[in-house]
VEXDRENTI-937936 format. One record per residue (C-alpha): x, y, z. Coordinates in steps of 0.05 Angstrom, whole numbers, padded with zeros to 5 digits, always signed. Last residue first. Layout:
! residues N
XYZ...
***
This chain:
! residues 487
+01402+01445-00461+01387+01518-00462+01367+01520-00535+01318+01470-00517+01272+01490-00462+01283+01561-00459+01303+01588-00524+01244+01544-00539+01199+01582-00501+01221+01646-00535+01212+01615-00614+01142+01592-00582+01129+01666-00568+01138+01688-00630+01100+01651-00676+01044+01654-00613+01043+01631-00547+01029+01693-00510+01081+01741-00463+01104+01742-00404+01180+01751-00367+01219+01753-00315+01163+01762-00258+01199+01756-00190+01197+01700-00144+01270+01684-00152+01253+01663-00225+01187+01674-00250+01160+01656-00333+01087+01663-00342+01063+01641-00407+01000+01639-00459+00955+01592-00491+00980+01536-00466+00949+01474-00500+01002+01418-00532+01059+01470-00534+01062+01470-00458+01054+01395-00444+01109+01375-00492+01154+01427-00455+01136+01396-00389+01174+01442-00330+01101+01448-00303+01058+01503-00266+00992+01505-00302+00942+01571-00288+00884+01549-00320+00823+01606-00326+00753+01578-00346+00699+01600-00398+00682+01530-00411+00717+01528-00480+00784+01550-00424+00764+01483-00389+00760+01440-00448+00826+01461-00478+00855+01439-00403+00816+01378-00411+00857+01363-00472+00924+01380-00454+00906+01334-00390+00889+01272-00452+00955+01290-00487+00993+01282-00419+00951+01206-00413+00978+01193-00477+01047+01216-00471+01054+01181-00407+01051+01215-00343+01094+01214-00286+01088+01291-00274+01036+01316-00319+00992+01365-00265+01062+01398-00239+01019+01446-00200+00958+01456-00229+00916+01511-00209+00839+01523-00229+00812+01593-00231+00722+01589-00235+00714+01536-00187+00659+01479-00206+00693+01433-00171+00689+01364-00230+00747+01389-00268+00787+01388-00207+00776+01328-00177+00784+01295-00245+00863+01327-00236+00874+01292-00172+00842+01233-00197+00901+01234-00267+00952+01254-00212+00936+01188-00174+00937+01146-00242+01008+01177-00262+01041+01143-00187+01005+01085-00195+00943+01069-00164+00928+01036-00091+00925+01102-00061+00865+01118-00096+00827+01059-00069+00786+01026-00123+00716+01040-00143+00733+01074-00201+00789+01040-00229+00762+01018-00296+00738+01090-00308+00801+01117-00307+00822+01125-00372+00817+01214-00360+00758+01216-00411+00717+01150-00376+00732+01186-00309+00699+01256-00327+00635+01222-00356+00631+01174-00287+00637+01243-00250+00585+01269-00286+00540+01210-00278+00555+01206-00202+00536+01284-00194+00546+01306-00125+00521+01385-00119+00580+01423-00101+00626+01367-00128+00697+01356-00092+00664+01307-00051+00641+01270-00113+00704+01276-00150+00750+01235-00091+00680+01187-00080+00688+01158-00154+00770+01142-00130+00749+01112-00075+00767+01111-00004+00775+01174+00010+00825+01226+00024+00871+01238-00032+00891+01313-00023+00966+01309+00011+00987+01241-00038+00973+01293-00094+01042+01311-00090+01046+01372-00132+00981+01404-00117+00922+01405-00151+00887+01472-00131+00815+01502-00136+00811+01571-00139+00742+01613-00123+00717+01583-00056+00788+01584-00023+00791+01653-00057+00735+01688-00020+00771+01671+00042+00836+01711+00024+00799+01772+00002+00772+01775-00068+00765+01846-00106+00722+01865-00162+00760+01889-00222+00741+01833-00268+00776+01784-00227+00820+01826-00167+00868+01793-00121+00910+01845-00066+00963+01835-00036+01006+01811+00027+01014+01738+00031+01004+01711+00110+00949+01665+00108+00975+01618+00050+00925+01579+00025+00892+01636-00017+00886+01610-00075+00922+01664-00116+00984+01662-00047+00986+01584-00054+00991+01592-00133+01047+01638-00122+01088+01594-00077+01087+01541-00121+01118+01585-00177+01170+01616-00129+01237+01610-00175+01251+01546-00127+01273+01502-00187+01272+01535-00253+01222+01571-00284+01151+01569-00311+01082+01586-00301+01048+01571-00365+00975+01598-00373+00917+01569-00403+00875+01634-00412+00798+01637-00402+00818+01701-00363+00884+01736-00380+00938+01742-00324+00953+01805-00306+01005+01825-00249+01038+01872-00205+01083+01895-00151+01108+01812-00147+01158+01796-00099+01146+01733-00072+01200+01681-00034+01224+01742+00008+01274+01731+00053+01275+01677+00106+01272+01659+00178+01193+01644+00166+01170+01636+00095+01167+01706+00056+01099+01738+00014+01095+01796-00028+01041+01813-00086+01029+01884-00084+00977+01873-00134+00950+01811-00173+00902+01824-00229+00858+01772-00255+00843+01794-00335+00787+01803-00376+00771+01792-00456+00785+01728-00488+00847+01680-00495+00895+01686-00551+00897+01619-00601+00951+01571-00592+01012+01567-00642+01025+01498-00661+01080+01461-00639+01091+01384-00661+01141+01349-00621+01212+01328-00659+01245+01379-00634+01240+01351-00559+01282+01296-00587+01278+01222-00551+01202+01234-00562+01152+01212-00514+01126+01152-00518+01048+01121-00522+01076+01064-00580+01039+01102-00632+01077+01163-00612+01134+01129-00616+01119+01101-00687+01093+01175-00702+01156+01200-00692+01206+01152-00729+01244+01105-00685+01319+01112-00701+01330+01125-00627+01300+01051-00605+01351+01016-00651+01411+01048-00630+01390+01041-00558+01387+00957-00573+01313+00943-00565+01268+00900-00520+01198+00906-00550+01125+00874-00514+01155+00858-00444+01090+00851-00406+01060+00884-00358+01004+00912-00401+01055+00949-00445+01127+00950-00437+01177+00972-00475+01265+00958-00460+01304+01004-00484+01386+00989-00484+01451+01016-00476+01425+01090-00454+01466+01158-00442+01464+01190-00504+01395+01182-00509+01377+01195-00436+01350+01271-00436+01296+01266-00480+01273+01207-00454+01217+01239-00402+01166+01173-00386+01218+01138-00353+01244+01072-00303+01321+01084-00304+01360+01015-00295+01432+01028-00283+01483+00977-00286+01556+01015-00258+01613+01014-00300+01640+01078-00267+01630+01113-00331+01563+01099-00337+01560+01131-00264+01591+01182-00277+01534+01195-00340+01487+01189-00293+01507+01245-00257+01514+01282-00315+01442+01272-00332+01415+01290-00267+01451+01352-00277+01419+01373-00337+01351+01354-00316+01364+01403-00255+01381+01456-00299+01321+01452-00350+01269+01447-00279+01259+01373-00253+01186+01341-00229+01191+01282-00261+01268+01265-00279+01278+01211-00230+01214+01177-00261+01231+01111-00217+01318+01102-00211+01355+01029-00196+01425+01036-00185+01475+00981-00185+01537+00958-00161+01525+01000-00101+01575+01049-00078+01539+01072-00003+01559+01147-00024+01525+01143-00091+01465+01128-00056+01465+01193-00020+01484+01232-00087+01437+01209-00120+01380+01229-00060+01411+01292-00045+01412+01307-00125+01346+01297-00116+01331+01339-00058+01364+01399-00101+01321+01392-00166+01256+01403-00119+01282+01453-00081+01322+01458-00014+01290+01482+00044+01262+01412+00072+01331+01374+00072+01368+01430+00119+01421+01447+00086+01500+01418+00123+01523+01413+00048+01490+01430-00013+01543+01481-00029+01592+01432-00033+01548+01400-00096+01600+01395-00151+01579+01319-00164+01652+01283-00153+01671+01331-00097+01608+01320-00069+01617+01239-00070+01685+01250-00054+01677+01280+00010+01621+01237+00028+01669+01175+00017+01726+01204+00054+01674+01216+00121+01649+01151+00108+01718+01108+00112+01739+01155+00164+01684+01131+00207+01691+01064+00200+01634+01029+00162+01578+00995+00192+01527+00984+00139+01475+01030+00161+01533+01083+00165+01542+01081+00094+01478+01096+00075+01467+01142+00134+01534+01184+00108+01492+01228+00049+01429+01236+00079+01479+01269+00147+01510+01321+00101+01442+01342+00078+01405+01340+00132+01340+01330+00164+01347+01251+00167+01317+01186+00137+01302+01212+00073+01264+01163+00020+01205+01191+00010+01218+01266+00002+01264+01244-00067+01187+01230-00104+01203+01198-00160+01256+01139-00125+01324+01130-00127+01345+01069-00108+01409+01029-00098+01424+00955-00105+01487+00913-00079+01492+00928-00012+01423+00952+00002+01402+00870-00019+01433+00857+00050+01384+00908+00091+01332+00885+00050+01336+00808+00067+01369+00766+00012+01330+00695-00004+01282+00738-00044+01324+00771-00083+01363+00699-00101+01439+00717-00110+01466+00693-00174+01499+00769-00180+01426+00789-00170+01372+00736-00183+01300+00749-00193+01266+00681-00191+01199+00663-00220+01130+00667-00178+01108+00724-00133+01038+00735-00103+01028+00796-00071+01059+00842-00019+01102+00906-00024+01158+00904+00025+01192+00849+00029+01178+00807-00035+01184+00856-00078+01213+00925-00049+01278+00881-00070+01324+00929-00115+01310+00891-00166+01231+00870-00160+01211+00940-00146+01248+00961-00212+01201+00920-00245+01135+00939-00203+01155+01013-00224+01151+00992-00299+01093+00954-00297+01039+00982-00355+01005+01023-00302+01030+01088-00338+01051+01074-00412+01111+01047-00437+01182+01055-00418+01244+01017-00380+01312+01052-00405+01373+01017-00394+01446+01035-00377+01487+00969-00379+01553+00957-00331+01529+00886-00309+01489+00847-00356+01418+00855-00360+01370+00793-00368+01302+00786-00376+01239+00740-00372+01177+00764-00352+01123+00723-00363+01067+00773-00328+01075+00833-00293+01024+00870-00242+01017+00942-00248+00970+00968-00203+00974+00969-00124+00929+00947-00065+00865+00935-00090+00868+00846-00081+00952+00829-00061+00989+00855-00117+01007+00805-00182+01067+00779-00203+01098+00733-00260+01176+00729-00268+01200+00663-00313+01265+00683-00298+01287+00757-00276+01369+00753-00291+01412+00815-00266+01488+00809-00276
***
């Protein structure tokens, strides 16, 4: 059982966001349940407090008791709390401690001391148990997105904890990879184990959940039975900032075509080192003012092609025209601007005000002020970006962007960790930026994200072109095929 009594917290002065306040909750063992509410509103600070982040690693002021089988959390050092407690966290990347797979998976284990035999049987199991033999012996870094985190499940599987706490595992997951995420979870229901899932992506988890627990400015403002919370109407989850527990239930509209023009990519090729060829692309169009789509599953080269458009990586062969007037490599650092998927690798100063101005050509503090207040993050201005959560970093990231003054603007993943609010607020800015005579290539596995703005999409797998076509009548009955029908 997991009691939090009396719980109030706050981060030492700039350092985080999402402080709680008279928290009082209690889960019993073997319960799945869903933590929600808006970015910021303390769901990651929970979870932080479980599995023991809080005290030991992230500072602040702490008052109340977290107890753990009637152990005190902050009584147990980390290495100790490991044995009961588990963690998956959003970004998989973070929480490696070797290069490979096979190795990820017995560290856990061998952290604690077990024999050898004792680790060896439990890794066998563990991939026997998640169908993932053909994970083993990889090399972390060249598996994709959905593959790392079944590395990291699977890794803490291994080590058998009682429980298993999880931050926005499903953030940055293709169809597929959602889909296995969710069978994993459900072995672990069936194991009896508690799992508390931190989520802004529910779709996936209503068969799976016990218990929804809503949070809004770090305190716990609903605590439902899962029955309860899945009979919520629409508009009273929208009207709570969630996103629906059936992607059916989102309203689709079609979008309107984009104007005249196109950006033409020819001979498009391009191959990491030691490997074969991540871009194969003879050619392209992509419509100017257009918001496009760029989906696909897991390593179907999407990244990779906005790295080739901008022009960040040196060795893509091919040629980009706009209008018909051709743009070497060079030209296209000045043309594109790109928000990248961790936007931990382009946070560099020491405000989030200074992060637009430097990305201004002309520094504008009113503009950037005006861009803030739209994005709800006006508040936060003069604090450190990496003191934000996780949806507030994107949110700068994608401020940065609006404020450049590039013509082609690239989002990779831009909604990941967002709310349905703050999502609803990027659909928004996108619409802004094609009125401005912009193009938006947007490369996302959000559905609700896609019918809110896109205008048209861009479907790769294997770093081919499968598909593209615009988001009319039609075309939303084709992205649906994709997103739902396939689940």
């Amino acid at each position: 059982m997991i009691e939090l009594r009396n719980i109030n917290f706050r981060y030492v002065k700039g350092t985080e966001v999402g402080g709680l306040m008279d928290i009082d909750l209690t889960i019993p063992d073997g319960q799945v349940i869903l933590l929600c509410g808006q970015s910021g509103c303390g769901k990651t600070t929970l979870t932080r407090l479980v599995n023991g982040l809080i005290p030991h690693y992230y500072e602040g002021e702490l008052r109340g008791e977290v107890l753990v089988d009637g152990k005190n959390i902050r009584e147990l050092p980390l290495y100790e709390t490991a044995k009961y407690v588990g963690s998956v966290f959003q970004n998989p990347r973070t929480q490696f401690f070797t290069v490979d797979s096979t190795s990820e998976l017995a560290f856990g284990c061998e952290n604690q001391g077990l024999p050898e035999e004792e680790i060896i049987e439990r890794v066998k199991a563990t991939t026997r148990q998640f169908g993932m033999g053909n994970l083993m012996g990889k090399n972390i870094f060249s598996l994709s997105g959905g593959e790392k985190q079944k590395i990291a499940c699977a890794s803490v599987s291994v080590s058998d904890p009682s429980i298993i706490v999880m931050d926005e595992p499903s953030s940055n997951l293709d169809v597929s990879a959602t889909k296995d995420l969710r069978r994993m979870l459900r072995i672990w229901k069936q194991q009896g184990k508690t799992v508390i899932i931190a989520e802004h992506r529910l779709y996936y988890l209503k068969e799976l959940i016990d218990r929804v627990v809503y949070l809004k400015d770090g305190k716990i403002e609903k605590d439902y039975p899962a029955i309860e919370a899945l009979q919520l109407s629409a508009a009273q989850q929208a009207e709570m900032g969630l996103r629906p527990f059936e992607l059916n239930m989102f309203p689709v509209t079609a979008r309107p075509a984009a104007g005249s023009g196109f950006i033409e990519c020819e001979n498009f090729h391009f191959a990491y080192p030691k490997q074969k060829d991540a871009l194969t692309i003879d050619r392209l169009s992509l419509p100017q003012t257009g918001i496009i789509a760029v989906i696909g599953h897991n390593g179907a080269g999407k990244s990779t092609l906005a790295r080739c458009l901008c022009g960040l990586e040196k060795h893509c062969k091919g040629i980009v025209k706009v209008d018909g007037k051709p743009y070497n490599r060079k030209q296209r650092l000045s043309l594109c601007y790109m928000v990248m998927q961790d936007v931990n690798h382009q946070l560099f100063t020491e405000s989030t005000e200074e992060e637009l101005l430097i990305s201004m050509e002309q520094p504008a503090p009113d503009k950037a002020a005006a861009v803030l207040e739209r994005l709800d993050l006006l508040p936060f201005r003069e604090r450190h970006p990496m003191a934000l959560s996780g949806g507030q970093k994107q949110r700068v990231a994608i401020a940065a962007a609006l404020v450049s003054g590039r013509k082609i603007l690239v989002f990779d993943e831009p909604t990941s960790g967002l709310d349905l609010q703050h999502m609803k607020e990027v659909a928004d800015e996108l619409a802004a930026i094609q009125e401005m005579g912009k193009t938006s290539l947007v490369i996302t596995h959000d559905y609700e994200l896609i019918v809110s703005c896109c205008t048209h999409v861009l479907h790769l797998e294997q770093g081919t072109v499968q598909e593209q076509y615009a988001l009319d009548t039609e075309g939303l009955g084709r992205l649906k095929d994709f997103f739902i029908e396939s689940r």
